[in-house]
DSSP file (Angstrom, degrees, kcal/mol; ACC not computed):
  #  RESIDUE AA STRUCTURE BP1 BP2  ACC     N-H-->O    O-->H-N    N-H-->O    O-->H-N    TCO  KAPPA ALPHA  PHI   PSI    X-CA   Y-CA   Z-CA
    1    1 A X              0   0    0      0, 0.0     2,-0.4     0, 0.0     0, 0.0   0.000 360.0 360.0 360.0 121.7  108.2  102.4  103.4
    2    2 A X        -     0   0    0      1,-0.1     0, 0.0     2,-0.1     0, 0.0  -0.663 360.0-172.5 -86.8 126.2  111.8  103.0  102.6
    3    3 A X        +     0   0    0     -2,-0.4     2,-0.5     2,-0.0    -1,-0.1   0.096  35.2 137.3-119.8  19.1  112.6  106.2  104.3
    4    4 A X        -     0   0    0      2,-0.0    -2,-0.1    75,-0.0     2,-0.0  -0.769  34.3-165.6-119.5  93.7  116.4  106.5  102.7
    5    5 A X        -     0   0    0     -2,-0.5     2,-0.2    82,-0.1    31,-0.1  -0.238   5.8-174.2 -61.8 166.1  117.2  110.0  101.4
    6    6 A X        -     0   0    0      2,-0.0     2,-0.2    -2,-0.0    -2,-0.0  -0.697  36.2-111.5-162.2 127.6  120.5  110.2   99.0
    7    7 A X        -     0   0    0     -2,-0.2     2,-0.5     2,-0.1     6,-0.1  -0.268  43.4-145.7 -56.7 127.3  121.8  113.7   97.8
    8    8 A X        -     0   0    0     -2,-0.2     3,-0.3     3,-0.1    -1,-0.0  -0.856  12.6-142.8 -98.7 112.9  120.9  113.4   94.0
    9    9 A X  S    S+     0   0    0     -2,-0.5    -1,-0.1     1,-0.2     3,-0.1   0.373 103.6  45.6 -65.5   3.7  123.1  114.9   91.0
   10   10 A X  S    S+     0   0    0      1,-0.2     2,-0.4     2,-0.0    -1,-0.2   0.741 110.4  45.3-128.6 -38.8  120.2  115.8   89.2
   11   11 A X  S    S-     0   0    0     -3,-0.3    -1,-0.2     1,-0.1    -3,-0.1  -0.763  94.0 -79.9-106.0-178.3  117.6  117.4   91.9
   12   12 A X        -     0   0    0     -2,-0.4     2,-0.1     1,-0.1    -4,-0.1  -0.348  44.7-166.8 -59.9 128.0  118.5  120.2   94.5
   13   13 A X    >   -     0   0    0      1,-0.3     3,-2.3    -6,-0.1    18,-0.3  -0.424  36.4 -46.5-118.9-148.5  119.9  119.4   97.5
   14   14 A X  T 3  S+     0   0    0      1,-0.3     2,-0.8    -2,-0.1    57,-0.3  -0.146 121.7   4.8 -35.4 163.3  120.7  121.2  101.2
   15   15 A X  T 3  S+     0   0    0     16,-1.4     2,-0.3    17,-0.2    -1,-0.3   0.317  94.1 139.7  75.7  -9.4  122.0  124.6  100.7
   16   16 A X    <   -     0   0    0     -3,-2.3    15,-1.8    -2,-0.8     2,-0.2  -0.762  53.8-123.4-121.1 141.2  121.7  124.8   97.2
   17   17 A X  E     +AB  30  69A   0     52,-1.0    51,-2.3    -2,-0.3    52,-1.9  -0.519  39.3 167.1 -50.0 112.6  120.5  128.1   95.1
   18   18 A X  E     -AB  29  67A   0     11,-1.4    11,-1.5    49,-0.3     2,-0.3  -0.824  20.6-150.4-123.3-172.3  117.5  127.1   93.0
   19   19 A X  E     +AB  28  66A   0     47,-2.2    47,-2.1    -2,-0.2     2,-0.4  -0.919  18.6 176.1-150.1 126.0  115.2  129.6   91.2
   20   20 A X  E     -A   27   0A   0      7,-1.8     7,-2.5    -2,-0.3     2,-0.2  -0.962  27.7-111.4-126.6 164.1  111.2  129.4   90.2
   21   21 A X  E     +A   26   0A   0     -2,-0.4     2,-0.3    43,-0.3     5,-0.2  -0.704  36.2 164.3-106.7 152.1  108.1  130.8   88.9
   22   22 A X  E >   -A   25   0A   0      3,-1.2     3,-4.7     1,-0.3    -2,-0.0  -0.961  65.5 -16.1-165.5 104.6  105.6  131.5   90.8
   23   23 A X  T 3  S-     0   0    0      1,-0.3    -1,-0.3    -2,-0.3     0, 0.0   0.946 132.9 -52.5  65.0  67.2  102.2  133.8   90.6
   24   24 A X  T 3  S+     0   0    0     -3,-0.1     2,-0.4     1,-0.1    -1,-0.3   0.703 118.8 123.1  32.7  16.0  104.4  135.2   87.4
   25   25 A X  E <   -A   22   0A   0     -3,-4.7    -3,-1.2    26,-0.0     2,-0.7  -0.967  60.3-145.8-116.8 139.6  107.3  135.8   89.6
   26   26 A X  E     +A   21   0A   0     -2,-0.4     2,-0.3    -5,-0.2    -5,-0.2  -0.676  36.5 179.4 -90.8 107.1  111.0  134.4   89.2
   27   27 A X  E     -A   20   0A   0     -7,-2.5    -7,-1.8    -2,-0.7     2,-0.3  -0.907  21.5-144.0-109.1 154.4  112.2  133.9   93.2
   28   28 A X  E     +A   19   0A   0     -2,-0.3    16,-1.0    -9,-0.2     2,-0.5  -0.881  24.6 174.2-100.9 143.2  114.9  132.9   94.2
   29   29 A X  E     -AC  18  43A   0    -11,-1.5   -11,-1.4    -2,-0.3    14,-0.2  -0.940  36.7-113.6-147.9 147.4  115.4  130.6   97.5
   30   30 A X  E     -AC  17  42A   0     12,-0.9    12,-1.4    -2,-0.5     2,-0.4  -0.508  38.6-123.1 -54.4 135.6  117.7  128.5   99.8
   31   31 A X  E     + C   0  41A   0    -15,-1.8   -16,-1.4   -18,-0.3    10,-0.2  -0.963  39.4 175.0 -75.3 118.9  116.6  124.2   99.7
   32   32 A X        +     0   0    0      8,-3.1    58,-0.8    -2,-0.4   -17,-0.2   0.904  59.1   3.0 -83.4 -50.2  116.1  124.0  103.5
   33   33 A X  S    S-     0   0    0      7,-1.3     2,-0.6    56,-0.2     7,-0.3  -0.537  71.5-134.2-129.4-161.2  114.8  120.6  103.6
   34   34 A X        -     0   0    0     54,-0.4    54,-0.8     5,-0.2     5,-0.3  -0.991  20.3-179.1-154.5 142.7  114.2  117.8  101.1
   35   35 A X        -     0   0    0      3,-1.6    52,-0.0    -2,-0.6     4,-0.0  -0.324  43.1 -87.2-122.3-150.1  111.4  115.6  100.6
   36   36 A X  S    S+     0   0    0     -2,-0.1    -1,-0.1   -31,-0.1    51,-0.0   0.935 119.4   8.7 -70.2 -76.1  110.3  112.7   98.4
   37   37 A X  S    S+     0   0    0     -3,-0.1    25,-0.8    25,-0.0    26,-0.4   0.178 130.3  16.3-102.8 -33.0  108.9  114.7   95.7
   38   38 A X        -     0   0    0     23,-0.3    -3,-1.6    24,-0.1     2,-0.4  -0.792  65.6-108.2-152.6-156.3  109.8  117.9   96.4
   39   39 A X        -     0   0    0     21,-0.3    21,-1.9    -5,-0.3     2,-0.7  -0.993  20.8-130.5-144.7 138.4  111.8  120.3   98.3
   40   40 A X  E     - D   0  59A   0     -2,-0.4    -8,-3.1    -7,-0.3    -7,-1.3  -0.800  31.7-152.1-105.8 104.2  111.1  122.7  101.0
   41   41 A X  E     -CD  31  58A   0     -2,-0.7    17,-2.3    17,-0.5   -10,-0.2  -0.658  13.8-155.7 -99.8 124.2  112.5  127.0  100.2
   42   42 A X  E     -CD  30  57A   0    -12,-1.4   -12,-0.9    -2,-0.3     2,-0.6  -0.596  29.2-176.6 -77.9 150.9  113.6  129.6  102.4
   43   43 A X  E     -C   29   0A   0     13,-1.8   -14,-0.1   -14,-0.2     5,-0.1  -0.923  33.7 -89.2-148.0 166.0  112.9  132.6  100.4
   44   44 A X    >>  -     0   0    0    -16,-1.0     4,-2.9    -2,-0.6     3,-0.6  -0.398  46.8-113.5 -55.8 158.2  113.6  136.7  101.0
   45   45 A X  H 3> S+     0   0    0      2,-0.3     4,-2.5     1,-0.2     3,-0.4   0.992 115.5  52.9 -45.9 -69.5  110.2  138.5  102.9
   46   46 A X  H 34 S+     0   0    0      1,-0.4    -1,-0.2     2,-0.2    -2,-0.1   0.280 105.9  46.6 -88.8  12.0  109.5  140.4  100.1
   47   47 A X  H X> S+     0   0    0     -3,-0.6     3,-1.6    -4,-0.1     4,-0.9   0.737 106.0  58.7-104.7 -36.7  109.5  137.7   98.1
   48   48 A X  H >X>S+     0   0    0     -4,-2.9     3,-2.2    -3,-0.4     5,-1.6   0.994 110.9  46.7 -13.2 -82.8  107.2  135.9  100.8
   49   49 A X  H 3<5S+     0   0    0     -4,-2.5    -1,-0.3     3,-0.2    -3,-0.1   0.395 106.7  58.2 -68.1  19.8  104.4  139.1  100.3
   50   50 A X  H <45S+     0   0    0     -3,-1.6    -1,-0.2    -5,-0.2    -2,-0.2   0.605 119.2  32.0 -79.4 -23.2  104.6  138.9   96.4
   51   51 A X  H <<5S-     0   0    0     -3,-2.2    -2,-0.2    -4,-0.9    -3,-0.1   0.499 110.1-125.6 -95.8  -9.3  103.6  135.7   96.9
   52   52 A X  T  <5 +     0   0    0     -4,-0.8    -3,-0.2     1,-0.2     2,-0.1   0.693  47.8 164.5  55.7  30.6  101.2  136.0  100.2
   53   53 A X      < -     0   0    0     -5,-1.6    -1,-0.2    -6,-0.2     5,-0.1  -0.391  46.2-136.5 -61.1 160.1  103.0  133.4  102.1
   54   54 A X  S    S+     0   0    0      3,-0.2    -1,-0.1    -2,-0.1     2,-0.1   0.776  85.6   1.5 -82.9 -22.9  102.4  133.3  105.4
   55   55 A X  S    S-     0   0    0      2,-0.3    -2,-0.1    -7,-0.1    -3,-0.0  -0.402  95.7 -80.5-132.0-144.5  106.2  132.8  106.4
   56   56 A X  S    S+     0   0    0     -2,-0.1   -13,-1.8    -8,-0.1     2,-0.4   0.194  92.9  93.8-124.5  38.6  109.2  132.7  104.2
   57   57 A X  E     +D   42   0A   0    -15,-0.2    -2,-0.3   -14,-0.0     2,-0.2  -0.984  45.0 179.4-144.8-170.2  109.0  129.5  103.1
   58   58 A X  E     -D   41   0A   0    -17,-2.3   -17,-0.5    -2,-0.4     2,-0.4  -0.624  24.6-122.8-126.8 155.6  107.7  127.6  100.5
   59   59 A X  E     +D   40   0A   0     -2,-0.2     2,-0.2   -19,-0.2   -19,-0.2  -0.997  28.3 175.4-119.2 143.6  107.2  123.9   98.6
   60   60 A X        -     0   0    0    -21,-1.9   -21,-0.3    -2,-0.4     4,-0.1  -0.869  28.5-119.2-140.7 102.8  108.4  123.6   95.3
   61   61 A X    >   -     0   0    0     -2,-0.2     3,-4.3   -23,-0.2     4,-0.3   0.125  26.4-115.1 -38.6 110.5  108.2  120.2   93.3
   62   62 A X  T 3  S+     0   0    0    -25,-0.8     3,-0.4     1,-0.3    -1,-0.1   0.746 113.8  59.8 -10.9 -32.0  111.4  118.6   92.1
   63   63 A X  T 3  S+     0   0    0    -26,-0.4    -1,-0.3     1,-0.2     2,-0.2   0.778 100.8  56.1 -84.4 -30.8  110.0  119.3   88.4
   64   64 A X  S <  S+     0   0    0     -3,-4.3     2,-0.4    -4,-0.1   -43,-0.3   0.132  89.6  58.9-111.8  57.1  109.7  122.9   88.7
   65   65 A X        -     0   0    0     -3,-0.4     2,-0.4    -4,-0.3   -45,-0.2  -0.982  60.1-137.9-152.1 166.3  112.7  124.7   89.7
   66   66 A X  E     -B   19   0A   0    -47,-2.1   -47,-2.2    -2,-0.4     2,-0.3  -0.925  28.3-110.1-116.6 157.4  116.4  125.1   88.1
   67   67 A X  E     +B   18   0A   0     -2,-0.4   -49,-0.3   -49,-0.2     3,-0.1  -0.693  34.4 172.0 -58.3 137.4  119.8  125.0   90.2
   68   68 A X  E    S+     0   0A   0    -51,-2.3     2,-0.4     1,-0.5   -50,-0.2   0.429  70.6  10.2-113.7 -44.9  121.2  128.3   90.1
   69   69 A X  E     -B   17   0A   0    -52,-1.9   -52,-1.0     2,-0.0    -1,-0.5  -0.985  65.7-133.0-130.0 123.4  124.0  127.4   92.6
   70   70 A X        -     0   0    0     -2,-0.4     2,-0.4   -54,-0.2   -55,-0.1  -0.619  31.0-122.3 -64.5 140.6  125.4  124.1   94.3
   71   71 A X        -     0   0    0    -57,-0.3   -55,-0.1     1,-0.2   -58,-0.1  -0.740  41.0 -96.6 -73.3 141.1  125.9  124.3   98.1
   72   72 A X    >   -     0   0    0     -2,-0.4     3,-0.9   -57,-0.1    -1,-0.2   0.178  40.3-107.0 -61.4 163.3  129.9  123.6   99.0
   73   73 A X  T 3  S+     0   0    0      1,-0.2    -1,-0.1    -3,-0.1    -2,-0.1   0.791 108.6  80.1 -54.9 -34.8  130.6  119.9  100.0
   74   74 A X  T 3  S+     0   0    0      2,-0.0    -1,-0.2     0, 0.0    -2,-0.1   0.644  72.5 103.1 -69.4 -13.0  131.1  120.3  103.4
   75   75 A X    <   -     0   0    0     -3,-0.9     2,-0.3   -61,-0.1   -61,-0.1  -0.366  50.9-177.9 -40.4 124.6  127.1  120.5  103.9
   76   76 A X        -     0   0    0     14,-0.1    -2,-0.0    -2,-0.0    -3,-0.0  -0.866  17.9-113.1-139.3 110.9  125.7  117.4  105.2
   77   77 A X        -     0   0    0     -2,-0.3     2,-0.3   -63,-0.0    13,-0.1   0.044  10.2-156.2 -67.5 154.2  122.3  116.1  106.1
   78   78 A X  E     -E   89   0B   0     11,-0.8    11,-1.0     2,-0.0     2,-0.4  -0.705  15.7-141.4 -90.7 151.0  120.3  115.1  109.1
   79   79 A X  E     -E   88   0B   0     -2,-0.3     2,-0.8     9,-0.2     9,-0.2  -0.890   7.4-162.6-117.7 101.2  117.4  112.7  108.9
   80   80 A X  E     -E   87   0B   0      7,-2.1     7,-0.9    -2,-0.4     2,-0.4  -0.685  14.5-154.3 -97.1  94.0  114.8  113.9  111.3
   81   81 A X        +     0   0    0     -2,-0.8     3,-0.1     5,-0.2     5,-0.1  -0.750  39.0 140.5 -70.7 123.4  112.6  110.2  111.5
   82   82 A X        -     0   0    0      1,-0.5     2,-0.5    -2,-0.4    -1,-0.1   0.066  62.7 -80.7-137.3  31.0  109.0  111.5  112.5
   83   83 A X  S >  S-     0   0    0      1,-0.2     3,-0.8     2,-0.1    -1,-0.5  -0.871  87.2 -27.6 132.8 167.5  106.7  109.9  110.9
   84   84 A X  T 3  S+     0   0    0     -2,-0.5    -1,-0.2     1,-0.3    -3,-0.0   0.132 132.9  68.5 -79.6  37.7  105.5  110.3  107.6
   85   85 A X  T 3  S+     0   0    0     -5,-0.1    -1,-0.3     2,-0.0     2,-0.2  -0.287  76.3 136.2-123.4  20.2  106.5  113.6  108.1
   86   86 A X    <   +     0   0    0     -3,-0.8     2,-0.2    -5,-0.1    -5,-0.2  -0.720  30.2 169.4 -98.8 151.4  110.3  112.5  108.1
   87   87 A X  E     -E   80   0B   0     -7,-0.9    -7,-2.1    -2,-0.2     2,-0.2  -0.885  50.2-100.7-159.1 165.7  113.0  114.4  106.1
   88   88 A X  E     -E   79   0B   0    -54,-0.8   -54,-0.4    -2,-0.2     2,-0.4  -0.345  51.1-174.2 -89.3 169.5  116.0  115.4  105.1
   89   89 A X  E      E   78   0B   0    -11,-1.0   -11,-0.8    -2,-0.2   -56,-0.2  -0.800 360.0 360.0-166.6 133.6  116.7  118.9  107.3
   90   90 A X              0   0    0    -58,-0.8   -57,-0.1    -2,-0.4   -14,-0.1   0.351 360.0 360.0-107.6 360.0  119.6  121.4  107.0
């Protein structure tokens, strides 16, 4: 299994503003961490209870969300090997 993350011009990476719907609501959220397939979003409380998460964050597939903002350059990832649990991680 090739475990080789690479920041991608086309999906969301660390840091960066994306925005999705959700239960018929548009949140907005941080990418905290980065997956395969998807990406893992910090998002405001109260947008947490609109949604009944349990915390404030979220998974959101690479297909459904837009960039709203790029994070500045200086941002750089870690690669936290654990497993098939391993990730990119901010």
């Amino acid at each position: 299994m090739d475990n080789n993350f690479l920041y991608s011009k086309n999906n969301a990476n660390l840091g960066d503003k994306i925005e999705f719907k959700r239960k018929k609501h548009i949140v907005n959220g941080v990418v905290t961490s980065l997956r395969e397939n998807t990406v893992i979003v910090s998002v405001e409380n109260d947008d947490a209870k609109k949604l009944d998460l349990p915390d404030h964050q979220t998974v959101v597939s690479h297909k459904n969300y837009v960039i709203v903002e790029r994070a500045g350059a200086e941002t750089q990832p870690v690669f936290v090997y654990d497993g098939w649990n391993s990730a990119l991680k901010a």
